[in-house]
N, C-alpha and C positions, 0 to 999 in steps of 0.2 A: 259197640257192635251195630251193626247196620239192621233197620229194620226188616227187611226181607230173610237175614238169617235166625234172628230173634223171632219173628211170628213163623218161619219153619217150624222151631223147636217147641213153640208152645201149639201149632197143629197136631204136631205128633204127641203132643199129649191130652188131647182132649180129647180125652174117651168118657168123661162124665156126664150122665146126659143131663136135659135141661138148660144146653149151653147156646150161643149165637155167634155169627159171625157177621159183622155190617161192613160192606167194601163201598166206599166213595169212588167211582171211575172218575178221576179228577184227570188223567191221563189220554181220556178216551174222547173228551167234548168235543163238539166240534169245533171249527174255526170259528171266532178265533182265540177260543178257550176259556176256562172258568175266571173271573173276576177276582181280583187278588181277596175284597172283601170276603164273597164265598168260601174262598178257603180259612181264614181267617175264622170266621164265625163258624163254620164248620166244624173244624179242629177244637174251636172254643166247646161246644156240643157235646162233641165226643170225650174230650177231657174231662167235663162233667159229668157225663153218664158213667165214664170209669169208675169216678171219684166218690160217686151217690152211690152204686149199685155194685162195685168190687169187678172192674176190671181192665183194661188193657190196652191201650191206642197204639198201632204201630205206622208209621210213615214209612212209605215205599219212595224209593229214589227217585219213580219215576212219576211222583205226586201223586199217586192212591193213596189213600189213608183207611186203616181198617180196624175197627172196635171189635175184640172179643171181652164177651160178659154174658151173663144169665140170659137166657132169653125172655126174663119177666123184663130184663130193663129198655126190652126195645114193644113193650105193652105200654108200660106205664108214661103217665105224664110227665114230656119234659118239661126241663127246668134250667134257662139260660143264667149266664156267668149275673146278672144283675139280678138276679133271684124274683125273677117272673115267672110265676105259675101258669103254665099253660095244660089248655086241656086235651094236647095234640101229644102222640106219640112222637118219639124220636124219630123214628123214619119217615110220619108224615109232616115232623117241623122242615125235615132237610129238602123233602121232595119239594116242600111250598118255596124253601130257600133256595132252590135251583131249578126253580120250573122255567125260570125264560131257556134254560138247555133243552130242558126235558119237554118244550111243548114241540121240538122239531122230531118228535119220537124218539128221541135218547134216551135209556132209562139211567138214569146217575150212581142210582143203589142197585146194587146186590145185598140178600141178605142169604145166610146159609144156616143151618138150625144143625147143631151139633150133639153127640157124633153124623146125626145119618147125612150129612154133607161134610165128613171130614177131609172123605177123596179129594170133593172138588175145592176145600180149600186150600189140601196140600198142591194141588195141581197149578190151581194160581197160586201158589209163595214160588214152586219150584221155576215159574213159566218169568216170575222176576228176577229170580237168585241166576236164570239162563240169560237173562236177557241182558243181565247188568241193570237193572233198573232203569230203562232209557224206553223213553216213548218210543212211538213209531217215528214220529217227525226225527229224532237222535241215530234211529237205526239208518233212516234215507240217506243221512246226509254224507255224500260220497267226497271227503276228503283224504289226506295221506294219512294210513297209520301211526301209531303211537304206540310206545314202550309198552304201555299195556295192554294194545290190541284195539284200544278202541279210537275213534274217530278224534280229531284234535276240538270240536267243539263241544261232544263229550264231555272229552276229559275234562277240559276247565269246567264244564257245571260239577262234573262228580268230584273235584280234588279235593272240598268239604267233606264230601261223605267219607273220605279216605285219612282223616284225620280227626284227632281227638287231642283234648286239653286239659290239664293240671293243674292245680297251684300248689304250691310247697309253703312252707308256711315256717314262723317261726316262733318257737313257745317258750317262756321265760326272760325274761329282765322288765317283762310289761304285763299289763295284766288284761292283757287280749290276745288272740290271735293277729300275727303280723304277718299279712303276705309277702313271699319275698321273688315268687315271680311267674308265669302260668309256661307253663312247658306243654309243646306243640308235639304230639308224637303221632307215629301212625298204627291207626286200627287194625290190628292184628286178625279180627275176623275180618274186618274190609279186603284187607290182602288178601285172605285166602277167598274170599267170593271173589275178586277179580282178577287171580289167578287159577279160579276151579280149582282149588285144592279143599282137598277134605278136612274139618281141623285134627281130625283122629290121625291125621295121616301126613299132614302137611311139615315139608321140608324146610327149616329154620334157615337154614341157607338161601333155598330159594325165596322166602319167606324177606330176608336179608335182600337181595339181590333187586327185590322189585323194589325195597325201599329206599333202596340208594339211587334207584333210578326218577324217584319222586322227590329227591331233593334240588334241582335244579326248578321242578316245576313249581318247588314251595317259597326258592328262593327269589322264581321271576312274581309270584301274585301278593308276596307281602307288601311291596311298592304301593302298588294299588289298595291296597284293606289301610291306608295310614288315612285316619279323619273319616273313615266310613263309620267307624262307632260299633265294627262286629268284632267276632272272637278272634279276628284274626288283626285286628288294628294296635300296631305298636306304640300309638300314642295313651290309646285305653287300658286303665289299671296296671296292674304290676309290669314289670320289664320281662319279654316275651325270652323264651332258650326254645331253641331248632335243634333237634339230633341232625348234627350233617359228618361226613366221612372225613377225613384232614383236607382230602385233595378236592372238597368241596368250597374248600374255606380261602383255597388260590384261584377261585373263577373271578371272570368279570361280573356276573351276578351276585356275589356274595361282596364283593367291591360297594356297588349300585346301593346296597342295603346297608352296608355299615354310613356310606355317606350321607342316606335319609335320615339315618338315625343320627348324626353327628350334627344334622341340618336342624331336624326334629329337639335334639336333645334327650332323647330319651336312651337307655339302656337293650344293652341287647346280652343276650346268653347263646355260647356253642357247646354242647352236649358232645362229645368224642367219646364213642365207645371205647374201653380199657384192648379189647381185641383187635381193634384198626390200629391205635395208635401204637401195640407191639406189632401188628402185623407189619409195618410201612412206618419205622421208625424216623426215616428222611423226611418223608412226607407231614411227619406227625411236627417237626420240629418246624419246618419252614411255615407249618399251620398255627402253631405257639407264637411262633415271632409277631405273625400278621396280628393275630387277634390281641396278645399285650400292645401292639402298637395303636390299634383303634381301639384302645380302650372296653374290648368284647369281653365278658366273664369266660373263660375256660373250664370247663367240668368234665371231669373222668368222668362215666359214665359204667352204669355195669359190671360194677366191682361185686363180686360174691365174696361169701367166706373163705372160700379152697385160693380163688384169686388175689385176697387178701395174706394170705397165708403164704403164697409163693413167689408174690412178687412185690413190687416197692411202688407204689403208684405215686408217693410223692415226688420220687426222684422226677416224673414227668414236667414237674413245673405247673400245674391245675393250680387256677385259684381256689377252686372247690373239688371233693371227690362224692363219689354218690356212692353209697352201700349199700347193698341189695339186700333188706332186711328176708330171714327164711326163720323161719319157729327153731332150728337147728341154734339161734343165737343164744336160745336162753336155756340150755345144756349144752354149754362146752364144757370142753374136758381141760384139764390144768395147762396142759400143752396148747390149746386151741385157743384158751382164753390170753396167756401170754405173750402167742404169735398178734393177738389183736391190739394188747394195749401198748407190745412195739411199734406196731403201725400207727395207732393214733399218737403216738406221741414223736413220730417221725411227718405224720399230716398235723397234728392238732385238730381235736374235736370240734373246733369251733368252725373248720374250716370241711364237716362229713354233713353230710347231708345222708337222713335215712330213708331209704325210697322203698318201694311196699311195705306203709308203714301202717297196713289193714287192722290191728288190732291194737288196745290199750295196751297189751302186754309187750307190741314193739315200742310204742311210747315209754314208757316204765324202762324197758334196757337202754332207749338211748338217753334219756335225763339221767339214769345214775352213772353212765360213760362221759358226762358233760356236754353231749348234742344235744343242740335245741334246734336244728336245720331239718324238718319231715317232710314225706310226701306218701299219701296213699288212701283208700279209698277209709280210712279211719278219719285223717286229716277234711277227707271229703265233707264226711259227715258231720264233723264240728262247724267244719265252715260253712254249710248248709242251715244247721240248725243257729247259728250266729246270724244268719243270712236273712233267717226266717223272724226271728227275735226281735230284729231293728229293721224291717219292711215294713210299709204302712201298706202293701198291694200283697200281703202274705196271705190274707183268710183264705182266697182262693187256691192257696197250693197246697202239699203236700213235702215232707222231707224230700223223698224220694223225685219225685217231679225238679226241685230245685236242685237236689243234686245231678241227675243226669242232664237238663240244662246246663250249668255251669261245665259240664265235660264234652259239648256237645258244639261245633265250630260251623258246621250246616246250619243255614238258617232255618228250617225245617224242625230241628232239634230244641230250638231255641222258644218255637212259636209257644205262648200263652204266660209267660215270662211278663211281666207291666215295670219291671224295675231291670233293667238290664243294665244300666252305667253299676249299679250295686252289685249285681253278678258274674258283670268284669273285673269287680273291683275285688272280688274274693270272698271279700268280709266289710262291715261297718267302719266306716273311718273311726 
């Protein structure tokens, strides 16, 4: 979820008093803007204060960054990532860290003391969540439109922000977690902030529709991310899976990517939702051909129970199938549970991957069905805490901090991370 609609939801709940809000204009400096180190050490700052004092840094797209937490913790003495005691408050360590800005009269901070500035913080989230998170420099820049509205130079910095990352994992015949690949999807609330749809409200279709229009533009920048060493580099850790549509998989761009990969040597995966490929059955199959012939993984995609039940997804030809784990799994009914174990023994278990695999109790149904193929924010957190077990750069983090980095393909999302080849890589070799 993008930060602008996440620090929304937690404005509107801070009605407890004794609360703060600290905004970095990181976005606002003047020419020729804040120093990469600034933000760096900045963020470092604030990730501490959350971490000592209980609470909350969120990054704005359009590089504010903003700490909500007690308002003791912007009194008390900060305390930098090398556990130097200083006798300077948080806001006067950051003013001192950004005074060559601020001696031109900029002031860098905001601070808002909560509730009785809750308006005006709601007012800044809302004045991001309008703007698309784009500076002022982003807004000037008068190029041709794009699919989403926004400027073409835009788009390519925001296409991070519009995507998120996975690993699936696999459990049994070793006695580790085995990554088996990081799957590239797109953020569901990102969508709807840059469609303005409401999430209470927003159209799965259209919801759909923008995101088929962003696979061209994921299929032209992964070229690029190969040897850069970020989330999005297919030579880094597990073999990367794109959700793309069948008639994605017949462009010239999806061409371009299989041959880096064939150049590279590495592995690629194509995710085909179960509804495209009955939708566009022609399409689906000239999409099968390409990808057995370059050697790309095939995954059905999107399988639920009711879809399981009414249709034959092996017949497709998928090296793999994905099932859409729902709590409904662990009471079926005699009939519900028989429609399934036809299925798996028409796919073979070995060949289902179980995807919202959020709780031990999905784990548990799919090891006694013989799946050891997962994915989901339960998987997250093993591999997290594995993450954290074999890091020598751990004492500084947090479960949660390592897990939302590793989901997180924006370099932004990434910052304060000291072991990144290890949190590409999933888990500990």
């Amino acid at each position: 979820m993008p930060g602008e609609r996440q620090l929304l939801e937690a404005a509107r709940r801070a009605t407890q008093p004794a609360g703060a809000a600290l905004m970095i204009a990181f976005s606002q400096f003047p020419a020729p803007g804040p120093r990469q180190h600034h933000r760096r050490v900045a963020r470092a700052l604030l990730d501490d204060a959350a971490q000592r004092h209980g609470g909350q840094v969120y990054g704005m797209r359009n590089s504010d960054i903003v700490l909500l937490c007690p308002a003791a913790a912007l009194r008390a003495p900060a305390t930098s990532r090398a556990n130097t005691q200083s006798l300077e408050t948080l806001p006067e360590l950051l003013t001192r860290l950004l005074r060559p800005e601020a001696a031109d009269g900029f002031a860098p901070l905001a601070i808002w003391p909560l509730p009785e500035a809750r308006d005006r913080l709601l007012a800044y989230t809302t004045e991001r969540l309008a703007d698309g998170g784009l500076t002022p420099l982003d807004r000037a820049v008068a190029q041709a439109e794009t699919p989403l509205g926004l400027t073409a130079a835009a788009e390519a910095r925001l296409l991070p922000d519009l995507l998120q990352r996975q690993t699936a994992v696999q459990i049994g015949g070793t006695p580790r977690l085995r990554p088996l690949f990081r799957e590239i999807t797109y953020a569901t609330a990102a969508l709807q902030a840059e469609a303005g749809a409401d999430p209470l409200e927003s159209d799965p279709f259209l919801l759909r529709h923008f995101a088929t229009r962003l696979e061209e533009r994921v299929l032209t920048a992964l070229p690029a991310e190969v040897g850069r060493r970020g989330a999005l580099d297919l030579a880094q850790g597990p073999r990367l899976h794109i959700n793309l549509a069948p008639e994605s998989v017949t462009t010239d761009a999806f061409a371009t990517l299989v041959a880096i990969c064939r150049t590279r040597r590495v592995g690629l995966g194509v995710e085909i939702a179960l509804v495209d490929a009955a939708a566009d059955p022609e399409s689906f199959a000239a999409a099968r051909t390409i990808l057995a012939a370059s050697g790309v993984t095939c995954v059905i995609d999107q399988v639920s129970l009711l879809a399981l039940r009414l249709s034959r997804p092996a017949a497709l030809g998928p090296d793999l199938v994905k099932l859409e784990w729902a709590p409904r799994f662990a009471h079926l009914t005699t009939a519900e549970l028989r429609d399934v174990e036809t299925a798996f023994a028409e796919i073979t278990p070995a060949r289902v991957i179980l995807a919202g695999a959020d709780s031990e109790a999905a784990l548990q149904w799919g090891l006694m069905r013989g799946i050891h193929r997962f994915q989901g924010r339960h998987v997250d957190a093993m591999l997290a805490a594995s993450r954290i077990a074999g890091c020598p750069e751990a004492a500084a983090c947090t479960l949660r901090q390592c897990i939302e980095r590793a989901s997180a393909v924006a370099l932004g999302g990434r910052v304060g991370c000291r072991n990144t080849p290890l949190l590409d890589a999933g888990a500990p070799a």
